[in-house]
C-alpha positions, 0 to 999 in steps of 0.5 A: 590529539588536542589537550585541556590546558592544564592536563596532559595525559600519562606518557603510556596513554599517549603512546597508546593513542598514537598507535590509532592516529586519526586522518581527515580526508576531503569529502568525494562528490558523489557520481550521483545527482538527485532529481527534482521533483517536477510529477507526482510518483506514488511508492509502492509495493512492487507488481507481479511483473516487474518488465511489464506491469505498473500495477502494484501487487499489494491491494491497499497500494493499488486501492490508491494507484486507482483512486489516483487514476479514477479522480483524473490524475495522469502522467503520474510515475511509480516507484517500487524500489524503496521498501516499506521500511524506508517509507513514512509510517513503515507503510506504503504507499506513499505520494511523492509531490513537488512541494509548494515551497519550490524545494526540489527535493519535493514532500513526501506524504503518507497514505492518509494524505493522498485524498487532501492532495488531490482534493487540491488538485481536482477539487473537493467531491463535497458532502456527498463524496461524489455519490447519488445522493445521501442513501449512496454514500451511507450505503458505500460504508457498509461496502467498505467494511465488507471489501475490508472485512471478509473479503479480504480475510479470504484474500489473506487466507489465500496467499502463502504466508513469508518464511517464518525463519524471514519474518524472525530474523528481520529488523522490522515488524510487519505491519500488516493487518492481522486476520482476527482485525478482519472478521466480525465476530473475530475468531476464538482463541486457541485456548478455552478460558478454562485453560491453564495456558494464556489466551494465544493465537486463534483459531480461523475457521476456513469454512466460515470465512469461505462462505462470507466471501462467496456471500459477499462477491455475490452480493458485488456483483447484483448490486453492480448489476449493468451500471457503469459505476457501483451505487450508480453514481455518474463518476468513480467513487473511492468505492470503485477505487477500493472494488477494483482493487481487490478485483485485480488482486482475487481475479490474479490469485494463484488460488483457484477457489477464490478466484473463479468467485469472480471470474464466473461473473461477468459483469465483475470481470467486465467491470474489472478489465474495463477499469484496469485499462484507465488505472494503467494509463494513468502510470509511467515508469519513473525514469531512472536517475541519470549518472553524471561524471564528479 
């Protein structure tokens, strides 16, 4: 143990320490050898089925896999296991893309980044956006908020909720939206205003939220009608991109209700087959990392 010239430590201590003596050891290599980033990789939540399916089963991740696809990426890999913990911002999905500067380590970016990155790559769509005309593009808008308001209450409301004694116990908050960010009006609290108790919790009308969805998947499927994209543009849109990510997800619920909405129209289900094809063939597996003996 090293000292301060001028000060020793009483002998008792010194015993004491050196009961716990301190060793250094030469660092071991590590088996394991990083691989350059050379292709773009988009991390996100793991599909259905992981021996087969590259699609993931998180809209918002797969919202990107096809806007990916759709502006005319390929050969780009998916990665599924990192969490989202360990991913920027505690959220996937994100973009990992070699990086300018030649670091072979690559950049990693979040999910707001993407469309800059292959706006890069593709170049821009303009003012437009890649629709029609101006009347498009602002009509696109109030799809938006429709896909991420009703619909996807109805989609939320339809999956099974994680074990309340999981989510107690983790480490990490779950940064979901929660479904009162998902309806206009948004729903009522548990307790009156009169209540002596604090307003807490809401209280979902199930009812209501069902017909908004019936409603809204009716008014998708007129207004796609026989066009081969939505709003008629002649290529894909983030419009399409964010359509057929929650048709992929509804038309692989396990709830019946809320599937056969869309099953039931064929053009929607047309739609969504022929568009899951060319989001598929977009995507590889990323390769494995090789082990190198030290």
């Amino acid at each position: 143990m090293s000292t301060v010239p001028g000060l020793s430590l009483p002998k008792p201590l010194r015993h004491f320490f050196a009961l716990f003596p301190l060793y250094t050891h030469a660092s071991v290599p590590s088996p394991y050898t990083a691989q350059p980033v050379t292709a773009p990789t988009l991390w996100i939540h793991a599909p259905r089925d992981e021996t087969s399916d590259l699609l993931s089963s998180d809209v918002e991740c797969l919202k990107w896999q096809a806007y990916l696809a759709l502006r005319g990426l390929s050969q780009v890999y998916v990665r599924s296991d990192v969490s989202q913990d360990g991913a920027l911002e505690g959220r996937l999905p994100n973009l990992h893309v070699p990086a300018k500067d030649g670091d072979p380590g690559g950049e990693l970016l979040a999910a707001h980044l993407i469309s800059e990155w292959v706006d890069k790559q593709k170049g821009g769509l303009g003012e437009l956006e890649g629709y029609v005309d101006e009347a498009a593009r602002d009509e696109s808008r109030s799809w938006f908020s429709l896909l991420e308001g009703n619909v996807h209450a109805a989609l939320t409301l339809s999956q099974s909720p994680p074990p309340f004694l999981a989510s107690l116990l983790s480490p990490f908050p779950v940064k979901h939206r929660t479904i009162e960010t998902m309806l206009n009006p948004p729903p009522a609290f548990l307790t009156g205003i009169s209540s002596l108790i604090p307003p807490y919790g809401v209280h979902v009308d199930r009812t209501a939220v069902t017909l908004q969805y019936r409603d809204a998947i009716a008014a998708l499927s007129d207004r796609l009608g026989t066009d081969r994209w939505f709003l008629g543009s002649t290529n894909p849109t983030k419009l399409d991109a964010l359509v057929f990510a929650y048709l992929h997800c509804i038309l692989h619920s396990k709830d019946n209700a809320v599937r056969i909405e869309v099953s039931r129209r064929v053009n929607l289900e047309a739609w969504e087959r022929r568009v899951q094809e060319l989001v598929c063939a977009a995507f590889e597996r990323r390769p494995s990392v090789q082990n190198k003996a030290p």
